[in-house]
C-alpha positions in Angstrom: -239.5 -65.8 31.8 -242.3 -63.9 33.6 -241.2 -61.5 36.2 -242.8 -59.8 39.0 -241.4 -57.0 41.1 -237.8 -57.2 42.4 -237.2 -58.1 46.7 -234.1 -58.9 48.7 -235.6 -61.5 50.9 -238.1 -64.4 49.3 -240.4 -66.5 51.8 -240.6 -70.1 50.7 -243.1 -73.2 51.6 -242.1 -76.9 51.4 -245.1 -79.0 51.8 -244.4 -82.8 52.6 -247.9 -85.2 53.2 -248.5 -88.6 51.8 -250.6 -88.5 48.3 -254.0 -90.6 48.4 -255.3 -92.6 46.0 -258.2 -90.3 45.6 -256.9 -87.3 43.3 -259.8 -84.9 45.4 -258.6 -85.9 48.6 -254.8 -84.7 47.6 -256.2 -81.3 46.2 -257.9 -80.9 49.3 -254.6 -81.3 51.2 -252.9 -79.2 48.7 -255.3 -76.3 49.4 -254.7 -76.3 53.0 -251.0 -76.2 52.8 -251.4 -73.2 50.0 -253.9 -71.6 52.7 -251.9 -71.5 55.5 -248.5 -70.9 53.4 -250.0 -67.8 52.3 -251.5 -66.7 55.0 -247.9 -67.2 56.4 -246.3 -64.8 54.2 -245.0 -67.7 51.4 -245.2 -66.5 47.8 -243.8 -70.0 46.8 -245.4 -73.6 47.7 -243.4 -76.8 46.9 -245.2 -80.1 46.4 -244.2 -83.5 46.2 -244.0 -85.5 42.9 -247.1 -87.4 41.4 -249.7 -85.7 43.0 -252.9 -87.1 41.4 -252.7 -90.1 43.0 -250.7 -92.6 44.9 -250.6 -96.4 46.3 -248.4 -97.5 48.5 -245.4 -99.7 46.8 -247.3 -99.9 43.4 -245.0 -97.6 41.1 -247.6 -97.7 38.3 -250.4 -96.2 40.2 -249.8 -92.7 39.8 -248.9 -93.0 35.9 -251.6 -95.2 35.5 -253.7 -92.1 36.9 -253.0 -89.4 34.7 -255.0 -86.9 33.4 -255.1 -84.1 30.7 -253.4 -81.1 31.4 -256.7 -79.4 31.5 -258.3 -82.1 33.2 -260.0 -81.7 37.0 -256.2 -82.1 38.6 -254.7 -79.7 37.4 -257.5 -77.4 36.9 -258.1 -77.8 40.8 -254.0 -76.7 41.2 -254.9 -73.8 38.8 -257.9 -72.5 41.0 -256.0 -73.2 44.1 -253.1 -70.9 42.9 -255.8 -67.8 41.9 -257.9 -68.6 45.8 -254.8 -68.4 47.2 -252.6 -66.2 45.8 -249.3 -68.2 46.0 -247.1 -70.0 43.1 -247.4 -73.8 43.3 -244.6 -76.1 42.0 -245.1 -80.1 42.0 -245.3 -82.6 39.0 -248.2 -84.4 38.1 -248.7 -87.5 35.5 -250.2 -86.3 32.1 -251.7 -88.1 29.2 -250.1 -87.6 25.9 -250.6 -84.3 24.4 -250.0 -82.2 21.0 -246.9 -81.4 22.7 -245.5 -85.3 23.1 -246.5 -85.3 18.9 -244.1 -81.7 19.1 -241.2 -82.9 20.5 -241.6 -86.6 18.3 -241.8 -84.6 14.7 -238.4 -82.6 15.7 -236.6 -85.7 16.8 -234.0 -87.1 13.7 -235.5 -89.9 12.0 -233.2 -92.6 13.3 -234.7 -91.1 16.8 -238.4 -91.3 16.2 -240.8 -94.2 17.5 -242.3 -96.4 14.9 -245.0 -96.8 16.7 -246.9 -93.6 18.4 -245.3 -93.3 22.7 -248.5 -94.0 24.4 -246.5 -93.4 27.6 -247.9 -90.4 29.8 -245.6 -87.8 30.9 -243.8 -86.4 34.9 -244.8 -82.8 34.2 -243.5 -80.2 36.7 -245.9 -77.3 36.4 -245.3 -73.8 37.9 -248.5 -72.1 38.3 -249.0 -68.7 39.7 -252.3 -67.2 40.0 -254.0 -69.5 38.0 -251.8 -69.5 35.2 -249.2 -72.5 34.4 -246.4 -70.4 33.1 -243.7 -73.5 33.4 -244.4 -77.2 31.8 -241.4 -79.3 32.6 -241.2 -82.8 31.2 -238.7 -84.6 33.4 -235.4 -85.4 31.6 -233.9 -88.7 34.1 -236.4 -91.7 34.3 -236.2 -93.7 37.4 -234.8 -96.3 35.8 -232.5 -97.8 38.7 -232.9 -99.8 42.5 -234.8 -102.3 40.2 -237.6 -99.8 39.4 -238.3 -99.1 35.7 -240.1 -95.8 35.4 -239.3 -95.7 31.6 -242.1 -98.6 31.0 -244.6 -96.3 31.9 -243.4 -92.7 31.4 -241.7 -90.7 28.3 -238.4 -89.1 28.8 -238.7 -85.2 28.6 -236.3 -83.3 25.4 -235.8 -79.4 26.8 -233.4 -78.6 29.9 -235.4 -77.6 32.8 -237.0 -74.0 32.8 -236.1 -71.5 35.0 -238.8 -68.8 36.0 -238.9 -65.5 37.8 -240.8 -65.1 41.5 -240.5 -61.6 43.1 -237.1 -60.7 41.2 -235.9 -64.5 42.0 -234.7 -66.9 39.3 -236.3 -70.4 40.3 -235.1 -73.7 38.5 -236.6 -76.6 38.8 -236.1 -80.8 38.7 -237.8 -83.5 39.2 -236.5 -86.2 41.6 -234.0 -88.6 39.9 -232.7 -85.8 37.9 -230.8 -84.6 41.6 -228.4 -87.5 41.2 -227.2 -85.6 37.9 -225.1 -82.9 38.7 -225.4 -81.4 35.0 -228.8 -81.1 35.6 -228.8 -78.3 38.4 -225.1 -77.0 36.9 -227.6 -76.0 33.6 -229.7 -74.0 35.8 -227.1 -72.4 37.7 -225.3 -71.0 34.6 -228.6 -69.6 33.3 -228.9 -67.7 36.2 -230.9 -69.7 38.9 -230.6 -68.5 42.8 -232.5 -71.1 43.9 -233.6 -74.7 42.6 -236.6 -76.8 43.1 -236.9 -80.6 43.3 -240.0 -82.1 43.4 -240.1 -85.6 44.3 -241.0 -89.3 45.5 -237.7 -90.5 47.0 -238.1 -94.2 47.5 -236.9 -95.7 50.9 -234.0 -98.0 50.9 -230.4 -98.9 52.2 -228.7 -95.7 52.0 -231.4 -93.9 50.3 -231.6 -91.6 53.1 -228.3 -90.3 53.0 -228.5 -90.3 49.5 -230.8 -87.7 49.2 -229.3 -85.5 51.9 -226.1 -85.7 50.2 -227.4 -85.0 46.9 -229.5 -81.8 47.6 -226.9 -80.0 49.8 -224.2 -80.7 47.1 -226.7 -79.3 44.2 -226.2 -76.1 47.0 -223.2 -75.8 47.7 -221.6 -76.8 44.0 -223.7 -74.2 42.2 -224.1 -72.1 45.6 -227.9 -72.0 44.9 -230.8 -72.3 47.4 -232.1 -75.7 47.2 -235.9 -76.5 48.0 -236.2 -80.2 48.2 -239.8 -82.1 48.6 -240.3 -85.3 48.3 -243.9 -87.6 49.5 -244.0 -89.4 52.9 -245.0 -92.6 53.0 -244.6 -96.1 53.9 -242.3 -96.5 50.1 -241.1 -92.5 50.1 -238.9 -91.1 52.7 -240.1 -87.4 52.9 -237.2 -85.8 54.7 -238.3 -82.8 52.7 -235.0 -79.5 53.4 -234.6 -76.3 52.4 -230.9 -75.7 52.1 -228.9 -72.7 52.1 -226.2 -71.7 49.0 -223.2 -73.1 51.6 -224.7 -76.5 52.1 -226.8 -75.4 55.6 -229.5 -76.9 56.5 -232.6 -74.0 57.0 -235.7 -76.2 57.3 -235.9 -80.1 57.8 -238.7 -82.5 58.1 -239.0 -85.6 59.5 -239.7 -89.2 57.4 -243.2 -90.0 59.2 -245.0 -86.8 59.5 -246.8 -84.8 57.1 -246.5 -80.8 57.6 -245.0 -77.5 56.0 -241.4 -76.1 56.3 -240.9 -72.7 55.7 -237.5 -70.5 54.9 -236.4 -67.0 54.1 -234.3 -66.3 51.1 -231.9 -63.9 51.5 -230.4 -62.1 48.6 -227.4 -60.6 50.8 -226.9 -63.7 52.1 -226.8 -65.4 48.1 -224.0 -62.9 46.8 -221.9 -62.8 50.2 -221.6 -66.7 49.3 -220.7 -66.2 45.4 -218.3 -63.2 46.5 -216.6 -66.4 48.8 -217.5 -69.2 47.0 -217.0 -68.0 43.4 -217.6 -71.7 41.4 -219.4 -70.2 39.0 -217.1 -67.9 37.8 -213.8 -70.2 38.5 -215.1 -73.4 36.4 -213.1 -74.5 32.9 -216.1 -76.6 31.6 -218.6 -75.6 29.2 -222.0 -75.3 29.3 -224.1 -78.3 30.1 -225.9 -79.4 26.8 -228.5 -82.5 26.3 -227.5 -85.4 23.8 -230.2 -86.4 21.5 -232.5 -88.9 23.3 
């Protein structure tokens, strides 16, 4: 973990816009949001998931787009992040790397491939000031609501990461991994006040309420800040919230518009909920721990 100098209050961006197919077009958009975040007074900016590149209803467009990590994408984030002076957070597709050939040595035998994963990766980088100090390879495929995101993309092997932003702990998740309560519970118990999800939630009956329910219990069950993001579009909802430890609703947007939502953590306003609302300390379970994959 990477820490920065120590504040009581954190100011926080959510940015919610509808990714193009044209990966120079989205860092574009990307820019202006970190722009006028900063200018704001945000040290964080949270981005939807997939942001290379996007097509309407076809789920293989954005995996079928990914680059290197040290491709033009993510080397545009990484510039972004130094012009601007602000910590970005959003996944992106990657290609398969030394690190996919990593994580497939240290699997058990009876777990490896027998033929090399050519699938790309959902990374959720954290880059601040032109560094990517967080790589997170999303754990929960999208493998439900007849969508099969496991055809195209590789299951991440590490819990998610948890990194330190002006003497905040930030955790983060991608998407589906929000309908796993062990998920945020891991981040929680290593010390996260707030949690990130980055995602692409996909319209449909009850999906809507779905996703609101999900992200405020994430809050209130671990009493955590939640940031929640997710694209806008004619196939994802947006609805993008920031969400207080006690399940309140700070920022909200709408599921048409692009646009930012800002909030203002409050470290007073964390521990008076803990001293409250003390699940942390009251639970019997252990530790959330990954089986092998």
């Amino acid at each position: 973990m990477i820490a920065t100098s120590s504040d009581d209050q954190l100011k926080v961006a959510v940015a919610q816009f509808t990714v193009a197919r044209e990966p120079e077009r989205n860092l574009e958009s990307i820019d202006a949001f970190a722009r006028d975040a900063a200018q704001d007074g945000a040290k964080l900016l949270v981005l939807p998931e997939g942001l290379i590149a996007r097509d309407g209803d076809d789920d293989s467009f954005a995996a079928a787009h990914a680059q290197s990590i040290t491709g033009p994408f993510v080397t545009g984030l990484r510039r972004i992040s130094a012009k601007r002076h602000i910590t970005l957070m959003g996944t992106v597709h990657i290609v398969p790397d030394a690190r996919n050939m990593r994580e497939d040595e240290g699997r058990p035998d009876n777990h490896r491939d027998a033929q090399p994963d050519n699938r790309v990766s959902n990374a959720f980088l954290v880059i601040r000031e032109g560094d990517i100090i967080a790589d997170y390879r999303k754990l929960h495929l999208y493998d439900a609501f007849a969508a099969r995101e496991s055809d195209v993309v590789r299951p991440g092997t590490q819990l998610p990461p948890i990194v330190d932003i002006d003497g905040w702990k930030i955790g983060v998740m991608t998407c589906y991994d929000v309908r796993f309560p062990e998920t945020a519970r891991s981040l929680a118990v290593r010390g996260a006040d707030a949690i990130v999800v980055s995602a692409a939630w996909v319209r449909g009956d009850c999906k809507e309420r779905h996703w609101r329910l999900l992200t405020a219990a994430r809050a209130v069950e671990n009493t955590c800040y939640v940031l929640a993001c997710s694209e806008v579009s004619k196939r994802n909802i947006g609805c993008s919230r920031i969400i207080d430890p006690m399940g309140e609703t700070m920022a909200e947007a709408d599921d048409t518009q692009s646009g930012l939502i800002t909030a203002v953590l409050d470290r007073n306003r964390l521990e008076r909920v803990r001293e409250v609302l003390p699940v942390l300390k009251n639970r019997r379970f252990a530790d959330p721990q990954l089986r092998c994959y």
